[in-house]
N, C-alpha and C positions, 0 to 999 in steps of 0.2 A: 427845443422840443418839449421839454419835460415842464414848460409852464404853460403850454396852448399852443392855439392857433388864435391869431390877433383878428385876420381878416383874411377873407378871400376873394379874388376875382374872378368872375363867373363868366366864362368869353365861349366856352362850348359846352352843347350837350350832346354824349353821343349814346345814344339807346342802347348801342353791342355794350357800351361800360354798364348796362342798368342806371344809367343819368335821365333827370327827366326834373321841369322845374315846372313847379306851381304857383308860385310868385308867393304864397302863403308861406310853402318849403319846397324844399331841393332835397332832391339823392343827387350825391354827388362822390364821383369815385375816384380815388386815390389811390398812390403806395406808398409804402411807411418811407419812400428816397423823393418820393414829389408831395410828402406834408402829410398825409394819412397818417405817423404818429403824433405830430403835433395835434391834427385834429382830433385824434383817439385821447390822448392827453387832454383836452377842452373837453369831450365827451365825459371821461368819469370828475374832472374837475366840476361840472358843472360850469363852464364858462363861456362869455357870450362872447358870438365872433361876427365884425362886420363885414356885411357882404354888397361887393360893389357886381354890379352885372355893367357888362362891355355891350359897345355897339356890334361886335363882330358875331355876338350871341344869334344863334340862330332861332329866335325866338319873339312872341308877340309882345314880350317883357323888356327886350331890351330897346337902350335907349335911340335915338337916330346918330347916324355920324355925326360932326363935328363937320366944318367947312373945307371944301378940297378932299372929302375923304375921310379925312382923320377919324383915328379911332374914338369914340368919348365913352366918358364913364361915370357911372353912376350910384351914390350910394342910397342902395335900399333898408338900410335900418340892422337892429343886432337880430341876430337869430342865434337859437340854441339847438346845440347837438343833441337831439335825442335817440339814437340809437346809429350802432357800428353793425353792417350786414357783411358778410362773406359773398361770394357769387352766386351759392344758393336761396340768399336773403334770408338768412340764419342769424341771428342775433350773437355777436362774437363777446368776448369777454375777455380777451388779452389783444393789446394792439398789434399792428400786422407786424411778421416777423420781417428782421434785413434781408431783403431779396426775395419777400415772398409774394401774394398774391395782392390784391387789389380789395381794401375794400369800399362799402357801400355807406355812405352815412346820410343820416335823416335829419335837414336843419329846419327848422322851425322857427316863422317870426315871430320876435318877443310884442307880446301886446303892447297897446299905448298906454296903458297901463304903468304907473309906475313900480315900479319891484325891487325892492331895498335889498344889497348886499355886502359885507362888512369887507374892511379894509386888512392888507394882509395881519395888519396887529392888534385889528379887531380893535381897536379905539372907535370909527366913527363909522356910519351908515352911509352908505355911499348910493345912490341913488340911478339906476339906470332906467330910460325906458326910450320907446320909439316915439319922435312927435308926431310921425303919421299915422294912420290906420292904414289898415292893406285898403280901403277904400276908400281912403285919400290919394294914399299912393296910386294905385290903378287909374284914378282921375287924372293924378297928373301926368301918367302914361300916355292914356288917351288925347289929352291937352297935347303933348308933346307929337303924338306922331298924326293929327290935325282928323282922329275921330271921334264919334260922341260918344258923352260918356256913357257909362250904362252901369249897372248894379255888377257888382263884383261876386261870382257865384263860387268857392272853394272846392278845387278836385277832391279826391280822396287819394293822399298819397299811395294806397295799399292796393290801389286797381293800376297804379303805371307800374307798381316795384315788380306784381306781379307779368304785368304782359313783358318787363325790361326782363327778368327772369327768364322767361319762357323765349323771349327771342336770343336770350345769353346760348340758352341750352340747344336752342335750332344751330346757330354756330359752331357748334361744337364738332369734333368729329365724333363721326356715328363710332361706336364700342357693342358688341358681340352683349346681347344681356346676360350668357349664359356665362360670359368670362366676366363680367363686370360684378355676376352679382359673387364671385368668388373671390373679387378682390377689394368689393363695401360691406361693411360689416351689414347685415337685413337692417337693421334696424334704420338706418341712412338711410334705403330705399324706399319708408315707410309716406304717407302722404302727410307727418307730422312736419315733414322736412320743407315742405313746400312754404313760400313766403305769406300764401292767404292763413297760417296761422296763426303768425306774429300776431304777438299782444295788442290788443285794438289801440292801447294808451300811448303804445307806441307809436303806431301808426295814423293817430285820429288827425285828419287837419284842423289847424289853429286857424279861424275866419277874423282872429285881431278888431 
């Protein structure tokens, strides 16, 4: 845990987690006992992590089965943690406690681009990048499940985190506001809290 998250496979997304993929980036939600600290750890390391999406993904990203069914998998390139959210869509700052809640992270693919970064002894530059463009990729998407291709247009991460928020919070059981607001401090009740604040750098999609 304490040196990353290597790689991850991407087989569901479930909205009630605040989960939603852009093929650009993923929210993607965790707990610190199913990888969310190692990814928290990749998060303040700054480290890039490869992410495979499964056939089983219920999504226009993932790849087709495999023959007889079989599950197949696919790697779509390095992406970078750029922010750890709580179920609020609060930008956290200590990774999730043992046995605590779930959080929300924001990955982002690394451009085609190449982007030098040094060796643990700092001797030599070590060279990482993606050889495809998210509109390469996406082509070959389209190539694979037998549609045309078309221009790849980029969500905005910060319009799914919010609606995944607000469908988080319909979930919820209903609380009395009159006892709730005596047991959050006001200042949590404020609309600062809401995830349409989040820093836009945070939140901006990468179009690769």
């Amino acid at each position: 845990m304490n040196q990353g998250c290597d790689s991850i496979v991407v087989s569901r997304q479930n909205p009630l987690l605040r989960e939603a993929d852009g093929l650009s980036w993923l929210l993607y939600t965790s707990s610190r006992a199913q990888g969310g600290g190692a990814l928290y750890q990749s998060f303040v390391g700054n480290k890039r992590i490869r992410v495979f999406r499964s056939s089983a993904l219920k999504s226009e990203y993932a790849p087709p089965p495999r023959q007889e069914g079989k599950t197949a998998y696919r790697y779509d390139g390095l992406y970078e943690v750029k922010c750890a959210m709580n179920e609020l869509g609060q930008p956290q700052t200590k990774q999730p406690s043992p046995g605590g809640g779930q959080f929300t992270f924001l990955l982002e693919r690394v451009t085609q681009h190449e982007n030098g970064m040094f060796s643990p002894n700092r001797e030599k530059l070590i060279l990482f990048r993606n050889k495809l463009s998210v509109q390469q990729l996406w082509d070959a998407i389209c190539d694979s499940n037998g549609i045309e291709r078309n221009r790849f247009v980029p969500a905005n991460p910060a319009d799914s985190l919010i609606a995944a928020v607000d469908r988080w919070e319909e979930a919820q059981p209903r609380v009395d506001i009159e006892c709730a607001s005596c047991l959050i401090p006001q200042q949590q009740l404020s609309v600062d809290s809401h995830p349409s604040q989040i820093s836009a750098h945070a939140l901006h999609p990468n179009p690769a």
